[in-house]
C-alpha positions in Angstrom: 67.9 49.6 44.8 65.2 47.4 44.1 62.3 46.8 46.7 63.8 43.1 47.7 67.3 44.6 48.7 65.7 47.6 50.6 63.6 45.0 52.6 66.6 42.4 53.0 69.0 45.6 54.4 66.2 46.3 56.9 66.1 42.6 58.0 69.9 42.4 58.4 70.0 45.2 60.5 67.4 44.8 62.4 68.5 41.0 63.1 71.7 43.0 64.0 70.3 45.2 66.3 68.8 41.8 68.0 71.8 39.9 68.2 73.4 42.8 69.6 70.6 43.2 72.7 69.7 39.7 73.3 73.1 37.8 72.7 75.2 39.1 75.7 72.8 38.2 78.2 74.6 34.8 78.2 78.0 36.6 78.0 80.5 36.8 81.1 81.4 39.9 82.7 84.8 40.0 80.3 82.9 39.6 77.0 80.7 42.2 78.2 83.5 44.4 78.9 85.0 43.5 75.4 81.5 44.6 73.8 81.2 48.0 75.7 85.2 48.6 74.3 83.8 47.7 70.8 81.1 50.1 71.6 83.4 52.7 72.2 86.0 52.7 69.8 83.4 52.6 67.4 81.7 56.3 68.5 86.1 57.3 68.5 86.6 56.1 65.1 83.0 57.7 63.9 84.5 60.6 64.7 87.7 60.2 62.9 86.1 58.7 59.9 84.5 61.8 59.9 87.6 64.4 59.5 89.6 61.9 57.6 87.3 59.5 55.9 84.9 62.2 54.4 86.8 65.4 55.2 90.1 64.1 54.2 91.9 65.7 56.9 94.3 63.4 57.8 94.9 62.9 62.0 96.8 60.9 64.5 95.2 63.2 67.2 92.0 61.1 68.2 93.4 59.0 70.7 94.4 61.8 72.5 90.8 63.5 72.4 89.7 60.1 74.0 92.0 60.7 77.1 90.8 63.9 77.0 87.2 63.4 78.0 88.3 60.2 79.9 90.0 62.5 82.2 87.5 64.8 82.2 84.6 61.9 83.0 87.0 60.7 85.8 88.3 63.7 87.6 84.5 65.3 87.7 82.6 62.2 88.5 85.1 61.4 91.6 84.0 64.7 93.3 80.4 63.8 92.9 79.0 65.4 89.6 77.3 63.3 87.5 78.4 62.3 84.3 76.1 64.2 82.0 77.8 67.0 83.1 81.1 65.9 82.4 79.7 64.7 79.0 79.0 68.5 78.4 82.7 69.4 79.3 84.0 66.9 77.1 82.3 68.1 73.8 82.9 71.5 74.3 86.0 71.1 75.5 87.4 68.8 72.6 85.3 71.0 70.2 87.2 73.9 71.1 90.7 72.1 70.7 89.7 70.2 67.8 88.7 73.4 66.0 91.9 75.5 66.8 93.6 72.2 66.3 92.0 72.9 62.6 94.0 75.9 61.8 97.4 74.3 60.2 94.7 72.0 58.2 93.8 75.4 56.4 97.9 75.9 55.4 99.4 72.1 55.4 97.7 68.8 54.4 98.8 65.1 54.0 101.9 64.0 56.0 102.6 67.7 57.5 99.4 67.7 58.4 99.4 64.6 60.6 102.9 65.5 61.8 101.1 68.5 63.4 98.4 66.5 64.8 101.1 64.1 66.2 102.9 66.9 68.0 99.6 67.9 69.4 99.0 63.9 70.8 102.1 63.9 71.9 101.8 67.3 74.1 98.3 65.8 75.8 100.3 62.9 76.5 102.8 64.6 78.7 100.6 67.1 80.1 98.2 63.7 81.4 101.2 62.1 82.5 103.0 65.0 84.0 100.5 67.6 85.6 99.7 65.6 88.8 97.8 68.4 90.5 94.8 67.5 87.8 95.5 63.9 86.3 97.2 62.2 89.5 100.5 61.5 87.0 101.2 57.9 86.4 99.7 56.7 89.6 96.1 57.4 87.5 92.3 58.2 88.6 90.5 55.2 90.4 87.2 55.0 91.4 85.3 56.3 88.7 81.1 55.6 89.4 79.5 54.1 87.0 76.3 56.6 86.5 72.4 56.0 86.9 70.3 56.3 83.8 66.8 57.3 84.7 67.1 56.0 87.8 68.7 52.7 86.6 72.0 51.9 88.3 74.4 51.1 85.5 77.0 48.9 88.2 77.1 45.4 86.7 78.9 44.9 83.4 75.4 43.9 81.4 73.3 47.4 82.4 76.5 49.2 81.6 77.2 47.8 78.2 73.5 48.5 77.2 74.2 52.4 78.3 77.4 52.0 75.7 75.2 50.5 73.2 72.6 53.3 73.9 75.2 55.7 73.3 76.3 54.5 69.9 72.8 54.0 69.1 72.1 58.0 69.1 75.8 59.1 68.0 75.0 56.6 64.6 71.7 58.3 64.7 73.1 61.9 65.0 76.3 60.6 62.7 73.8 59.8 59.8 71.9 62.9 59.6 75.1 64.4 59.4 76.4 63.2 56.4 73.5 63.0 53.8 72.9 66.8 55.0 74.2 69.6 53.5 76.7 69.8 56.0 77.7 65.7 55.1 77.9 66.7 51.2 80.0 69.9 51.6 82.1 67.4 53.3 82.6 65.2 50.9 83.4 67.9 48.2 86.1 69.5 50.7 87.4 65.4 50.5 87.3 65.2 46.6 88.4 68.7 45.6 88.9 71.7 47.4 89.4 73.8 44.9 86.3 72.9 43.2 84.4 72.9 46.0 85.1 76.4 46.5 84.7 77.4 43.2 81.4 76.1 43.9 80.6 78.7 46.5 81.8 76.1 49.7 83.6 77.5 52.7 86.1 75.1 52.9 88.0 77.1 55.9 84.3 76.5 58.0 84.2 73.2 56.5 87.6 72.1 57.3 87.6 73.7 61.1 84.5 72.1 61.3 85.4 68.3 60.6 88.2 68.2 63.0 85.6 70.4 65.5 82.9 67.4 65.4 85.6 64.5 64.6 87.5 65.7 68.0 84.1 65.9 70.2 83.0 62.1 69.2 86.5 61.5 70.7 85.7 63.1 74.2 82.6 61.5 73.8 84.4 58.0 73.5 86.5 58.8 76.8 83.7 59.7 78.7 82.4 56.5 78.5 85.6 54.7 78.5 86.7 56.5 82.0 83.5 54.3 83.6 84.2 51.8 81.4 87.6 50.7 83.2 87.1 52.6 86.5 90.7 53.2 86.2 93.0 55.4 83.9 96.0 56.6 83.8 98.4 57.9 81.0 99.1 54.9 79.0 96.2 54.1 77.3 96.4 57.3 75.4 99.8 57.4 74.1 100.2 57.5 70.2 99.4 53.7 69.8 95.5 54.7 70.5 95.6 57.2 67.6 97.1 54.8 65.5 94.8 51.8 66.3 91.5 54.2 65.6 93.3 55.2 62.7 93.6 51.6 62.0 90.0 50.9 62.8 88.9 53.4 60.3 91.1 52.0 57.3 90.4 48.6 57.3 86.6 49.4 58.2 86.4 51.7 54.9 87.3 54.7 54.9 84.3 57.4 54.3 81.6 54.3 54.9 79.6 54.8 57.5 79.5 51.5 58.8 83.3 51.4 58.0 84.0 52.2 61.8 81.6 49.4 63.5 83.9 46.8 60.8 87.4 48.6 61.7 86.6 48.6 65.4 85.0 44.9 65.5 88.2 43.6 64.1 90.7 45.8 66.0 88.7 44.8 69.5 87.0 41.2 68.9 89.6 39.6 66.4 92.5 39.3 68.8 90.3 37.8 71.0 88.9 35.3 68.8 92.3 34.6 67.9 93.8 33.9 71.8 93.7 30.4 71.0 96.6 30.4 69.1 98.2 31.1 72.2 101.7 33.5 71.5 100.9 33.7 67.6 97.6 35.5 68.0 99.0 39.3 67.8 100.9 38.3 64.6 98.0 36.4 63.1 96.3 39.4 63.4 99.2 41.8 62.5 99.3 39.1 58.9 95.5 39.3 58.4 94.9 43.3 58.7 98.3 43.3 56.2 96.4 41.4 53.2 93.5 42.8 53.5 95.0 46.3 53.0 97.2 44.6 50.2 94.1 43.2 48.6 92.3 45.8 49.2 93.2 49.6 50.1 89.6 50.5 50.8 89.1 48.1 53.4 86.5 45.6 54.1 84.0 47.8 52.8 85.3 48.9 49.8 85.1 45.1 48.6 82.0 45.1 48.8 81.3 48.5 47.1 83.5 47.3 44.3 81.6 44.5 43.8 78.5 46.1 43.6 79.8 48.4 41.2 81.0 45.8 39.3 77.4 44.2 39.3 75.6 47.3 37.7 78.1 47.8 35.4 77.5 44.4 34.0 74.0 44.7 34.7 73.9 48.1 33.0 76.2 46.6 29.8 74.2 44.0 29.6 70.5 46.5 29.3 72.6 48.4 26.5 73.1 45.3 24.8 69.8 44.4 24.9 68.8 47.9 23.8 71.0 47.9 21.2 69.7 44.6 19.2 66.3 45.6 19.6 67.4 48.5 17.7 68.9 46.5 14.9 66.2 44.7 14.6 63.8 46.9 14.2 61.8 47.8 10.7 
């Protein structure tokens, strides 16, 4: 990368980053509720993109780890603890599951392997929808405080959605030391070939108990801020159609980019909203345009543009050869 691109990265994203603090100010209390769900889903689909995306452990479990520390968020926060606390419960909770959740990775993969994780969505399903003693059943968890940050109340829709924002700010932090460490690479190589990678001298069991481990926490993570997010939950938001729409999120995105989840999540959230004009239509205009652009391109938004950059320095390389290569001819 030459020292023009570095510099022209760091002013996109930091012009980003701006647009992103100082643009909702004007918004209404609905766009700013639409922002903090963009906010959200991205940290959810981080955490898939991680099992599936650089693991390549496929899962249509993440939606319910999201209802998972929703429920957690609402039924602890209700009774007065704050929601740090229930943060805590979340990760370690959905840690635990995610890793034993892990275990048929080590024996199945591919479609058996999402069949498994479907089973397991659809079990947290019934059990939020079912056990009314904890999650209140279908009549749902109202209520939930919105929590004080440092002594900042986080009540009105603009404070909160910079809390959301905060929070993706540090899981993106946390998310890229991840992958470019040794941990991120080992990841990769479980992704690319297993077999090689143990060869190599990998653990892939850790490796591949590990990715659904971390994947499944940024999902409680997610739900913990979604359960203050609405105030409200109950069962429904965390039926299969969740899983699938995070899945969604981190296909069209780009799969194993790591901005590939802020894309995938800013189309699933903020392009049917964009699109309401259309009245009826909008859900199918949407529907059509997520259809060609996996037609186009299977790699998602993302993988357009890394295609295109590789296509740049291989003509930029081919071209250097070239050059090279007269010089040579020339030559006494």
């Amino acid at each position: 990368m030459t020292a023009t691109g570095k510099y022209l990265r760091i002013a996109l994203g930091v012009a980003v980053i701006a647009a992103l603090i100082i643009v909702p100010m004007n918004f209404n209390r609905y766009g700013l509720y639409i922002l903090s769900q963009w906010a959200v889903m991205t940290i959810a689909a981080m955490g898939l993109n991680l099992t599936l995306g650089y693991a390549g452990q496929v899962s249509l479990a993440q939606g319910a780890f999201v209802g998972i520390g929703a429920y957690a968020a609402a039924i602890m926060t209700t009774q007065g603890m704050p929601l740090i606390a229930a943060l805590g419960v979340a990760i370690v909770l959905c840690f635990a599951i995610g890793w034993i959740l892990g275990y048929p990775a080590l024996r199945v993969q591919h479609h058996y392997l999402a069949f498994v994780t479907l089973a397991f969505s659809t079990l947290a399903f019934l059990v939020f929808r079912n056990e009314d003693w904890l999650t209140k059943g279908i009549y749902g968890i109202s209520n939930i405080p919105r929590p004080n940050v440092m002594g900042f109340a986080t009540n009105r829709p603009l404070p909160f959605y910079y809390f959301c924002l905060g929070s993706l700010a540090l899981v993106s932090l946390a998310m890229w030391w991840l992958i470019r460490s040794p941990w991120g690479r080992a990841f990769v190589a479980l992704r690319e070939n297993p077999v090689r990678a143990l060869s190599l001298g990998i653990d892939t069991r850790r490796y591949t108990l590990m990715a659904f481990a971390i994947g499944s926490a940024l999902g409680g993570v997610a739900g913990t801020l979604y359960a203050p997010l609405t105030q409200y939950i109950d069962p429904v938001p965390f039926n299969l159609s969740l899983s699938l729409d995070l899945l969604m999120m981190v296909i069209v995105g780009g799969s194993g980019f790591f901005f590939g989840p802020f894309l995938g999540a800013m189309i699933a959230v903020l392009l049917p909203e964009w699109l309401r004009f259309t009245q009826g239509y909008y859900l199918m205009l949407y529907a059509v345009a997520v259809m060609l652009l996996l037609i186009y391109s299977p790699t998602g938004i993302l993988g357009i543009l890394d295609r295109y950059l590789v296509e740049r320095r291989t003509k930029a390389a081919s071209a250097l050869r070239a050059v090279a290569k007269s010089r040579l001819e020339t030559a006494p």
